[in-house]
Structures are given as C-alpha cells and as structure tokens.
MDAnalysis code that builds the backbone (N, CA, C; Angstrom):
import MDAnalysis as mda
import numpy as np

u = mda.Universe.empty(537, n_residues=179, atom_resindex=np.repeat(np.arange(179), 3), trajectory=True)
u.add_TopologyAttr("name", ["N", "CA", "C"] * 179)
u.add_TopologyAttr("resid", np.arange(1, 180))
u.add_TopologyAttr("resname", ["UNK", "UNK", "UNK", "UNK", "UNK", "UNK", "UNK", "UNK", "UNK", "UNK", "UNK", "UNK", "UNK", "UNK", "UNK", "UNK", "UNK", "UNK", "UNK", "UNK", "UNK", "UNK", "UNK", "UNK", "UNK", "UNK", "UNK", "UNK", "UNK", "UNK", "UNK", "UNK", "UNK", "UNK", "UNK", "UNK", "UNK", "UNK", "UNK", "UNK", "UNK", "UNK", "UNK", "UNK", "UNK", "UNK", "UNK", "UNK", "UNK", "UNK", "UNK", "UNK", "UNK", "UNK", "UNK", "UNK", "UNK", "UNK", "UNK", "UNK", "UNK", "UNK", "UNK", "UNK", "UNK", "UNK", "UNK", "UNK", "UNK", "UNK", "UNK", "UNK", "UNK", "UNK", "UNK", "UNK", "UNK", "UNK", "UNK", "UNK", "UNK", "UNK", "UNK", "UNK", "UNK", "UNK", "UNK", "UNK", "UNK", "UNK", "UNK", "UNK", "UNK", "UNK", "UNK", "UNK", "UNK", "UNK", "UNK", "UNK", "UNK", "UNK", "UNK", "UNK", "UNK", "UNK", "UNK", "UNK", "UNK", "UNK", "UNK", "UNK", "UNK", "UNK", "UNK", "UNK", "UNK", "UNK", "UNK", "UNK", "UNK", "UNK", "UNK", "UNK", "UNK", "UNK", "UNK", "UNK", "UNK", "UNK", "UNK", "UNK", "UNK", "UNK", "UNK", "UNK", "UNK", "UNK", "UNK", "UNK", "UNK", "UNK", "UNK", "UNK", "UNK", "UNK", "UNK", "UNK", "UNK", "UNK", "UNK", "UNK", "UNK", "UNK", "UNK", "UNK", "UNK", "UNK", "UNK", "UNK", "UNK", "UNK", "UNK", "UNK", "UNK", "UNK", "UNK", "UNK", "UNK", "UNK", "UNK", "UNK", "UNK", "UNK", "UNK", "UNK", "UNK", "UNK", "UNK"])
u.atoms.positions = np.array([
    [0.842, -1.192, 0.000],
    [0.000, 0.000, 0.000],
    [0.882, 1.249, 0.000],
    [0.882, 2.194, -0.732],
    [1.344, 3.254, -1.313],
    [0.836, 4.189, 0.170],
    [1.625, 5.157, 0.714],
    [1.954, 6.165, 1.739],
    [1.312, 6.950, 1.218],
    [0.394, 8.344, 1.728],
    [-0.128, 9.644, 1.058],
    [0.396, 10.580, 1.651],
    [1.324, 11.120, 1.569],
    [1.337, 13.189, 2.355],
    [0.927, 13.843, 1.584],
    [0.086, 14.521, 2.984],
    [-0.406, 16.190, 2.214],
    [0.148, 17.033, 2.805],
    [0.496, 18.054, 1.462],
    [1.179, 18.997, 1.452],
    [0.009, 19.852, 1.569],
    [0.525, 21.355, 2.449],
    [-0.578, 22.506, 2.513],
    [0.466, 23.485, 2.767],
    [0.692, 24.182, 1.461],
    [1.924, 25.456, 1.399],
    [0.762, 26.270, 0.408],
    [0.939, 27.593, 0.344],
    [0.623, 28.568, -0.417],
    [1.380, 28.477, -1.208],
    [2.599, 28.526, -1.638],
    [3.688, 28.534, -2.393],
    [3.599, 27.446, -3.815],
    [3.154, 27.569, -4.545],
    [3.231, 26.849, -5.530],
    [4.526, 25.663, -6.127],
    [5.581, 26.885, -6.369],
    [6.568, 26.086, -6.517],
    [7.598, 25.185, -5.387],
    [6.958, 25.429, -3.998],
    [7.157, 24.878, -3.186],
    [6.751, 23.279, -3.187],
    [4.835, 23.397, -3.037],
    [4.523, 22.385, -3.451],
    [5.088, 21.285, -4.447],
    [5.182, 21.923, -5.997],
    [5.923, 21.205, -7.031],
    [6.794, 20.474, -6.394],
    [7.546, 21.446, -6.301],
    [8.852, 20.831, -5.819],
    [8.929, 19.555, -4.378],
    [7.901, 19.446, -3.459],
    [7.773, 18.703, -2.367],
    [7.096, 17.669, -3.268],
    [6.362, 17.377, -4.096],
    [5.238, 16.916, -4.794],
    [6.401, 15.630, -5.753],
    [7.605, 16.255, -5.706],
    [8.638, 15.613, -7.194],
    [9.574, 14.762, -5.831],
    [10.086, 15.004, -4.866],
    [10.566, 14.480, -3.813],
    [9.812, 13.588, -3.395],
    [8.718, 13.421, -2.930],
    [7.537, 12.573, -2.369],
    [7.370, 11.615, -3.527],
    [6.667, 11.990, -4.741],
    [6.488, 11.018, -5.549],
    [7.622, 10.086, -6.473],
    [8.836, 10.423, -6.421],
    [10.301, 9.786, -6.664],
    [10.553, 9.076, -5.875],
    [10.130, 9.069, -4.394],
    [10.437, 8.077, -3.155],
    [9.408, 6.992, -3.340],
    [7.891, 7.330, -4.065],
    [6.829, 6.477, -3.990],
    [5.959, 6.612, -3.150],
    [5.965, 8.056, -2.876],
    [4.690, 8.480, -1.777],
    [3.463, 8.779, -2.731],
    [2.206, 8.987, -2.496],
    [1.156, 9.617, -3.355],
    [1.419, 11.237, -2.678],
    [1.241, 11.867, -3.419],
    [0.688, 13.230, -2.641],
    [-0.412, 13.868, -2.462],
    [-0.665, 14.506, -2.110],
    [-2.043, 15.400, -2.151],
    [-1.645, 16.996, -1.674],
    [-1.891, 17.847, -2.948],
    [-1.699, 19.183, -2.267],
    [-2.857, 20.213, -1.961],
    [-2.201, 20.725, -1.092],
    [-3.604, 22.069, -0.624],
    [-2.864, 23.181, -0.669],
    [-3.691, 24.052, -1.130],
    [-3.027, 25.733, -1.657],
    [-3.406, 26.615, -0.204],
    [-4.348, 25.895, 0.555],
    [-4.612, 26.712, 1.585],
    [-5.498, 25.729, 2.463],
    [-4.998, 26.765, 4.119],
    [-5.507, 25.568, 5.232],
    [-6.904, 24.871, 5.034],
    [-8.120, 25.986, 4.725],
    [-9.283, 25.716, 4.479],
    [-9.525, 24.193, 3.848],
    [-8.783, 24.638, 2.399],
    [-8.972, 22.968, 1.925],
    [-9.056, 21.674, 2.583],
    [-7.579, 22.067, 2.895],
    [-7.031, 20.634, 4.060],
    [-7.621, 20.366, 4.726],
    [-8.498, 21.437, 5.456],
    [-9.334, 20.857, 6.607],
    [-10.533, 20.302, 6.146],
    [-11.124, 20.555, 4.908],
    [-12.600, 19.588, 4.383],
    [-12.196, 18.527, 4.452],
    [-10.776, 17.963, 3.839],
    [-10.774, 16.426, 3.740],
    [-10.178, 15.946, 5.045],
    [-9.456, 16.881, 6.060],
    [-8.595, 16.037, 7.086],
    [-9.150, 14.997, 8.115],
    [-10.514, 15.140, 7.715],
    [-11.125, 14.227, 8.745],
    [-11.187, 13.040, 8.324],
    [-11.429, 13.124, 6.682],
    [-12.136, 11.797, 5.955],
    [-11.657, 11.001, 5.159],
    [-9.992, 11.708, 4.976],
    [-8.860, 10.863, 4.690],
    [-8.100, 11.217, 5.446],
    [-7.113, 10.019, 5.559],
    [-5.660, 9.627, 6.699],
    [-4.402, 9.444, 5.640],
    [-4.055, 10.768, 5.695],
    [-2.535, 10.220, 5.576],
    [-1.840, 9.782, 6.266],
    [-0.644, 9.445, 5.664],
    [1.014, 8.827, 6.715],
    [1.500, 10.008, 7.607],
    [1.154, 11.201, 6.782],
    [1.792, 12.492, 7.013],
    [1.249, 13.792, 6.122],
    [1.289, 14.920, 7.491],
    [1.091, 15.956, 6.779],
    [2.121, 17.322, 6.875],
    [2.169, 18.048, 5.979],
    [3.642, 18.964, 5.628],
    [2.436, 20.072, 5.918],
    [2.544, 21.376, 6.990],
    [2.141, 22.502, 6.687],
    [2.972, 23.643, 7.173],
    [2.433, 24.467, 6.184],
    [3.546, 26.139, 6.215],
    [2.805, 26.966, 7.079],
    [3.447, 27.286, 7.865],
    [3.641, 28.006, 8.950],
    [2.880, 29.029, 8.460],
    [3.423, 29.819, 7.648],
    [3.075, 31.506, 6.691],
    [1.930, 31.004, 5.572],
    [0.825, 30.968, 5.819],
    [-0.605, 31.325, 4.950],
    [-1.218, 32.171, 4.757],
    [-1.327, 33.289, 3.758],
    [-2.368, 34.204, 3.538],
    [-3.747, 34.279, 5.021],
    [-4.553, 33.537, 4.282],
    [-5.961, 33.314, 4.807],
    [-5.854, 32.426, 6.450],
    [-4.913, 31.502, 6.453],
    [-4.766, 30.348, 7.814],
    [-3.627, 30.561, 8.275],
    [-3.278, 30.603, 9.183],
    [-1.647, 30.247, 9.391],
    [-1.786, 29.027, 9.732],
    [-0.525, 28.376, 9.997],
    [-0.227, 27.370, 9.629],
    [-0.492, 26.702, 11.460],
    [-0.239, 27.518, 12.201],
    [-0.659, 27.699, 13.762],
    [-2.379, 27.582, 13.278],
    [-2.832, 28.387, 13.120],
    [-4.287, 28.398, 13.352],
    [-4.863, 26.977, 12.824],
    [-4.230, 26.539, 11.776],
    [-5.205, 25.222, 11.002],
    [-4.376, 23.925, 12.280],
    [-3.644, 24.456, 12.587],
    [-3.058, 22.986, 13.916],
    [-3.793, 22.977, 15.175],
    [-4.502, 24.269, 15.664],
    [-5.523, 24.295, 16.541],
    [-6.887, 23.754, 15.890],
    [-7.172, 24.420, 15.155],
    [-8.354, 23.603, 14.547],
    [-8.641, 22.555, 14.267],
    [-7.657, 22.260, 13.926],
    [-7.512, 20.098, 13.312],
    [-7.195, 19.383, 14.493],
    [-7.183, 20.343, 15.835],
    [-6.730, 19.464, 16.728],
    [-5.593, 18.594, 16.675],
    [-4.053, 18.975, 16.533],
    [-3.211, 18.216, 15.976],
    [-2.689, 17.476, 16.960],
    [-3.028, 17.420, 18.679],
    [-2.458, 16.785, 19.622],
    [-3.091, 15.287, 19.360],
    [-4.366, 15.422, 18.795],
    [-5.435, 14.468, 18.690],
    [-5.246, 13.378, 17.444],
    [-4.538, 14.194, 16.515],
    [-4.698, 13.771, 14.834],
    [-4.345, 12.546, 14.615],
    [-4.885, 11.540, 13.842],
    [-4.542, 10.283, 13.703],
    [-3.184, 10.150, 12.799],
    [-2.258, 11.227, 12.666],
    [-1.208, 11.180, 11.532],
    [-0.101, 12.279, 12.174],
    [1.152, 12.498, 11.524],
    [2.322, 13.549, 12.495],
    [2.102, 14.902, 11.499],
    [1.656, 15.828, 11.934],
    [1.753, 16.928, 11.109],
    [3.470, 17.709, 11.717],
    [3.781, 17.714, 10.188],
    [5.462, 18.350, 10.605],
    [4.961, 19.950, 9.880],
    [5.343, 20.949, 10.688],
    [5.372, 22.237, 10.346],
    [6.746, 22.961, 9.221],
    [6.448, 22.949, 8.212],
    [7.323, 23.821, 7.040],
    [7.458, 25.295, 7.484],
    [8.450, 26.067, 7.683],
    [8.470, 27.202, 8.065],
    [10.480, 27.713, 6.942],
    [10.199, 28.944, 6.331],
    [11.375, 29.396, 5.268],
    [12.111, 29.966, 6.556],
    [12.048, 30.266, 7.729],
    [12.805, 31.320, 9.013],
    [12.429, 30.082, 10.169],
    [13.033, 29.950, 10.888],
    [12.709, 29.301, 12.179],
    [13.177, 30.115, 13.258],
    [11.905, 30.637, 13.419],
    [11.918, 31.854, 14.487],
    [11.223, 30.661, 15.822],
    [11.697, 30.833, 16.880],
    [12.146, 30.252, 17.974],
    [10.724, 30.071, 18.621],
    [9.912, 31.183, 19.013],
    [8.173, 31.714, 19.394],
    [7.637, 30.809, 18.613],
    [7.565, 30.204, 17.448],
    [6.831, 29.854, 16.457],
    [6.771, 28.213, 16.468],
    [8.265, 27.962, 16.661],
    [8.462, 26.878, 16.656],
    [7.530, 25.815, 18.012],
    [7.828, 26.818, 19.451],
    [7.403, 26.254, 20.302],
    [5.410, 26.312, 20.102],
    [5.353, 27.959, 19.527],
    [3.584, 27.452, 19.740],
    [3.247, 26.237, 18.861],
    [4.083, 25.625, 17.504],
    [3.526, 24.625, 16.963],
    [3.578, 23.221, 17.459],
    [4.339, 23.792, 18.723],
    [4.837, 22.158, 19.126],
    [3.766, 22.162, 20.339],
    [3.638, 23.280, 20.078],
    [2.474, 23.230, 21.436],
    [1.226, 22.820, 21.269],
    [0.790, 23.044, 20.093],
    [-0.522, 22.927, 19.300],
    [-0.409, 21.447, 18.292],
    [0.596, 20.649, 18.815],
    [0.815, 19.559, 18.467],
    [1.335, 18.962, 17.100],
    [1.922, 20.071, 16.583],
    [3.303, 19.838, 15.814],
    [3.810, 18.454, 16.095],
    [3.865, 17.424, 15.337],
    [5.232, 16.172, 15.502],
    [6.702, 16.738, 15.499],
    [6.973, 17.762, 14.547],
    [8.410, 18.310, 14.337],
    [8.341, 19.613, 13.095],
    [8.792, 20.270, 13.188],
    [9.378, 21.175, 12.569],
    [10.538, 21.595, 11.559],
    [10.184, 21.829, 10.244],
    [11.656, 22.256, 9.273],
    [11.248, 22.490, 8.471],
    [12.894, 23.132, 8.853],
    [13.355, 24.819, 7.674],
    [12.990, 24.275, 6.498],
    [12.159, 25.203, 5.380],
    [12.175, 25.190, 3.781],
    [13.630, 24.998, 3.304],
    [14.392, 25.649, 4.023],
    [15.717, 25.684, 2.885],
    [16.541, 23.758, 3.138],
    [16.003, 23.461, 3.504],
    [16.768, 21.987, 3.773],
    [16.164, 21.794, 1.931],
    [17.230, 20.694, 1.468],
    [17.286, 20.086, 0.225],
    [16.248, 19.110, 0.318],
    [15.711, 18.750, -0.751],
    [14.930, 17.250, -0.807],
    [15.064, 15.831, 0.009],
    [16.652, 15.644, 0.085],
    [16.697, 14.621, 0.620],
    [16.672, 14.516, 2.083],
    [16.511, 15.820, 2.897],
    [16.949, 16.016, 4.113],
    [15.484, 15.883, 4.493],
    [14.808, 16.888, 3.806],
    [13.338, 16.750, 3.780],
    [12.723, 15.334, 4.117],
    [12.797, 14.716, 3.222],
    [12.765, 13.107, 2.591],
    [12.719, 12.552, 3.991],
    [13.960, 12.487, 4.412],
    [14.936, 11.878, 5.278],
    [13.758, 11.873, 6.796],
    [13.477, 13.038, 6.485],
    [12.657, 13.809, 8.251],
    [11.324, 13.081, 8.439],
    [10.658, 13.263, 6.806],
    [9.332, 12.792, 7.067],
    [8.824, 11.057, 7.465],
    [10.151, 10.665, 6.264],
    [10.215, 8.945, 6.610],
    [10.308, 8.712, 7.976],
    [11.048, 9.361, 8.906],
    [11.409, 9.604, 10.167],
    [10.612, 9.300, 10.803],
    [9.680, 10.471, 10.845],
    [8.777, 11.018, 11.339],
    [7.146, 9.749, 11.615],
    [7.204, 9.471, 10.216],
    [5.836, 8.524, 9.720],
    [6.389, 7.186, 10.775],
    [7.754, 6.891, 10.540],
    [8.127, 5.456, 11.340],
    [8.225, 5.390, 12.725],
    [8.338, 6.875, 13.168],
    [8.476, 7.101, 14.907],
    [6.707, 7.182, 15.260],
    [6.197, 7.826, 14.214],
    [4.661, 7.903, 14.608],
    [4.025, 6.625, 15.031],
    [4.416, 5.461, 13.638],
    [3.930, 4.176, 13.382],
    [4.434, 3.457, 14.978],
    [5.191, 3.638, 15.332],
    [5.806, 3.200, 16.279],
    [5.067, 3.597, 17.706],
    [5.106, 4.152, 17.546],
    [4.821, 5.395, 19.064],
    [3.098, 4.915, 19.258],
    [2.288, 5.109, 18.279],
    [0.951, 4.198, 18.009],
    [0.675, 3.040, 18.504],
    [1.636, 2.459, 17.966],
    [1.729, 0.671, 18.297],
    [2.073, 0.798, 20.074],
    [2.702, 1.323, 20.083],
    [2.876, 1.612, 21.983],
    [2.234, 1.883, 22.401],
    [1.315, 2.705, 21.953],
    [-0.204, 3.166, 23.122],
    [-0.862, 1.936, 23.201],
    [-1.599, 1.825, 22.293],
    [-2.637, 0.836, 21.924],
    [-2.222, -1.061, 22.185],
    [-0.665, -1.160, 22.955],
    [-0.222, -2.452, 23.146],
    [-0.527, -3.126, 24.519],
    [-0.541, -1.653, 25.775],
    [-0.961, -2.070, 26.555],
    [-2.406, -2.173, 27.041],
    [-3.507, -2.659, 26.130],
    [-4.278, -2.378, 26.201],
    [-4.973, -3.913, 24.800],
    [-4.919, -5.270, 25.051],
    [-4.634, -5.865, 23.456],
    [-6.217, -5.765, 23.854],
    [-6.611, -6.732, 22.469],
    [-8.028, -7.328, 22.670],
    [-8.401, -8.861, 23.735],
    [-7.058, -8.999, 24.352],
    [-7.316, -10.053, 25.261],
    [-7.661, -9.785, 26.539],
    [-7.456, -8.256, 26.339],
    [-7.734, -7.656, 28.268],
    [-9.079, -7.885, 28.018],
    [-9.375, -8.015, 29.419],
    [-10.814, -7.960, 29.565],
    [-11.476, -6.273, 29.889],
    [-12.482, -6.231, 29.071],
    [-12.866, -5.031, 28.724],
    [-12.155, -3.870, 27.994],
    [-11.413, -3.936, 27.385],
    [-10.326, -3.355, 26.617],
    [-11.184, -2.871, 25.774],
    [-12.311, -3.354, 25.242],
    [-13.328, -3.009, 23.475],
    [-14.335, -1.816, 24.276],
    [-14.330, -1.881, 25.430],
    [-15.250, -0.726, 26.460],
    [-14.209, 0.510, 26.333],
    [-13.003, 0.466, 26.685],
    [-12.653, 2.226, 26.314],
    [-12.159, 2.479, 25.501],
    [-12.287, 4.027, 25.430],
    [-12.334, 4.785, 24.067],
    [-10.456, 4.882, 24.083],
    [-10.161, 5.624, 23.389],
    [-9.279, 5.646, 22.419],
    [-8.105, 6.961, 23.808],
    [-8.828, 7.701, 24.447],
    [-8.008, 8.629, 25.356],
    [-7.927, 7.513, 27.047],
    [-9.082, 6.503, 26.991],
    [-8.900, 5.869, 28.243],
    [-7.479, 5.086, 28.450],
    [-7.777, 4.584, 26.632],
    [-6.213, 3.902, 26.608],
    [-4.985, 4.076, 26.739],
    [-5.509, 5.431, 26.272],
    [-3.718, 6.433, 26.504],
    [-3.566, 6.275, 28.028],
    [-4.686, 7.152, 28.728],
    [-4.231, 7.141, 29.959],
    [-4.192, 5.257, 30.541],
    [-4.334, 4.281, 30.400],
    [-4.031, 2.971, 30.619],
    [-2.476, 2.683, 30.214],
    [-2.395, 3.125, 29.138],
    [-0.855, 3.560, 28.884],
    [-0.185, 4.183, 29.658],
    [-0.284, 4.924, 29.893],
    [0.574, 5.781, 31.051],
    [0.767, 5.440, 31.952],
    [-0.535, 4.789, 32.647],
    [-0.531, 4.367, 34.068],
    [0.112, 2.810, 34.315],
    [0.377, 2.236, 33.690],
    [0.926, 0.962, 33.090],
    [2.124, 1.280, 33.218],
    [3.296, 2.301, 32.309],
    [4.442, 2.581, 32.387],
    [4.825, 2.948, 33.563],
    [3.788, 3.212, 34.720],
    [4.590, 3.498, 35.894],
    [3.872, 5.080, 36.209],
    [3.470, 5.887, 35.184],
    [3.389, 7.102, 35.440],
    [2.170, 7.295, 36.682],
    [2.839, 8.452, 37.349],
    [1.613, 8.948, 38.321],
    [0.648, 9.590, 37.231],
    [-0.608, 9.704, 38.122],
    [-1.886, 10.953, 37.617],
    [-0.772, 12.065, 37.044],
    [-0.311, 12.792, 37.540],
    [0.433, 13.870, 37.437],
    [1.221, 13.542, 36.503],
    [1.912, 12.988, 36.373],
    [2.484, 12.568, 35.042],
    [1.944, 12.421, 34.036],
    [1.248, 11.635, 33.825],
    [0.321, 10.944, 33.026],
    [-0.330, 11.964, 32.055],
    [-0.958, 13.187, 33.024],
    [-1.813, 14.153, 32.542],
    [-0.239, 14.879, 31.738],
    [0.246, 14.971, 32.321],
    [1.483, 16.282, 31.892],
    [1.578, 15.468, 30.022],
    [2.035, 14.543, 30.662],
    [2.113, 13.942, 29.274],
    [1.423, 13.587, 27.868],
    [-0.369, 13.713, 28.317],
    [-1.409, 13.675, 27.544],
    [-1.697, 14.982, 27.648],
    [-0.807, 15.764, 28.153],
    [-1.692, 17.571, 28.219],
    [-3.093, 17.170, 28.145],
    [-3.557, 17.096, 29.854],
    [-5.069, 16.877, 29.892],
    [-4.635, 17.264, 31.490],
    [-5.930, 17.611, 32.398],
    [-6.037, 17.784, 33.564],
    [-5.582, 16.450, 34.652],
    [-5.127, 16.602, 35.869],
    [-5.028, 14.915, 36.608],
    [-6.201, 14.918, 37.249],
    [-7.164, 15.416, 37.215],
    [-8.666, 15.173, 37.558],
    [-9.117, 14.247, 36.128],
    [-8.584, 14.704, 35.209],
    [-9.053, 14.089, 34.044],
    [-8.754, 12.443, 33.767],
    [-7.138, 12.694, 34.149],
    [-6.845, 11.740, 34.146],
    [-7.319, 10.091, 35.420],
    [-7.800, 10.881, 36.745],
    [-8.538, 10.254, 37.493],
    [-9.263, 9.757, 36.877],
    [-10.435, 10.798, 36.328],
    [-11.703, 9.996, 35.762],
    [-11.751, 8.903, 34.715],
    [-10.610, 9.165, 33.928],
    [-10.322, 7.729, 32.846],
    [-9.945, 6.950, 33.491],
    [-9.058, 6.798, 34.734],
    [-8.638, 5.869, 34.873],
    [-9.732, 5.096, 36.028],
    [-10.471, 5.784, 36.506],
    [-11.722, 5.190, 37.519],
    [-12.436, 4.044, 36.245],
    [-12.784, 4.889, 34.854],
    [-12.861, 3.500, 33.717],
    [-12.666, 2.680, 33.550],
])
C-alpha cells in the first residue's frame, strides 16, 4: 500500500517541488493551496503524514493545527516554516506539531525527516494501543483517550504525570482511569 502526504503550502513552486521528492520516493501526494482545503478532507482521509507552512495568507499554519486538533490527529503533522523563528516553533509544538523544518533543507533532508517522522509515529501508536490488546478484559469498552491514559498508568506514570504527558487535567486523568 502506497503512503499519502499532504502537502498545505501557499507557495506553488514549493509544493511542485515537495510533490517531485515525495512522488520519486513512492509516496502519493495530495496538495492544498490553503488551510481551508485541508481541513474539508482532514477528517475523511488519513494520511502517513502531513507537511504545513507556517506563513498562509488566509490560515496560518498555527491556526489550522488548533483547529484540526493536531495533539489528537490520527497522523504527524510536521510544520514547514522558510525562518525558524524560535516563538513559532514552540507554539507549533504546542498545538501539536510532531516536528518542525526549515524550507531551505534540500529534498533529501526533507525526505529523510518525514520517513522519520511517519516510522516514529507508526511506532509510538503501536505503543499506546499495546498495553491495552483485545485479550484484556474489557479493553473493546474504552475509548481511544482511556487507553492512553491505561498507557501511562501501566508505564509506571503517576496521575500527574500521566496528565502532563497527555496535556489533559489529573482530575481528568482520574476519571479515565476510575474507567
């Protein structure tokens, strides 16, 4: 099965150019000229990965990562930014950025980040959802954040931890775990 990233740059020849890297490796692509787009389909297709630019006319590239809920997203959105101004970097990581990079990196560095990125995701996935198989009993009863926090609390983590780590409240995390 063939990988999909979507790309969401204003930049045209940006795109192209991410579009000729991606599809030479054997990725599909999908591009968006602007956040709006991206967000009609981001619910109803799953990519491996998504590339967005920081600097948008109409969205910034911050605003469509709050909106899409990117702490939540079933895929690693890596933030494209031409300056890596320091403020920027952290609100995207805050708003749940997977990682961040400079436009001026070459194709293959590019390349290099996202494969990265998709295999640490794939990975990191498989870890939540392990302590938790279909042999536990009642495991098919919680949702998808109970598990995280079952995850957490499994590795050892306190409430307090746990929450820090799911950026969620430790009241919150109580109540999943009373689940």
């Amino acid at each position: 099965m063939v990988s999909e990233i979507f790309v969401v740059d204003d930049d045209y020849d940006m795109r192209e150019a991410l579009t000729a890297v991606f599809d030479n490796a054997g990725y599909r692509v999908r591009e968006f000229a602007d956040g709006g787009a991206f967000l009609r389909i981001a619910r109803s297709e799953l990519p491996a990965c998504v590339l967005l630019d920081i600097c948008m006319p109409e969205s910034s590239g911050l605003e469509v990562l709050r909106e899409l809920d990117a702490k939540s997203y079933p895929a690693p959105v890596l933030i494209l930014s031409g300056q890596g101004d320091v403020f920027n970097v952290v609100r995207a990581i805050k708003y749940g950025a997977f990682d961040f990079i400079e436009k001026r990196f070459d194709g293959d560095a590019i390349l290099s980040r996202v494969t990265a990125a998709i295999d640490d995701w794939t990975r990191t996935q498989g870890r939540k959802h392990s302590s938790c198989s279909p042999s536990y009993r009642g495991c098919d009863r919680l949702t998808p954040r109970e598990r995280e926090v079952l995850s957490q609390i499994t590795a050892a983590a306190s409430n307090k931890e746990a929450a820090r780590n799911l950026g969620i409240s430790p009241r919150t995390v109580e109540i999943h775990r009373s689940h």
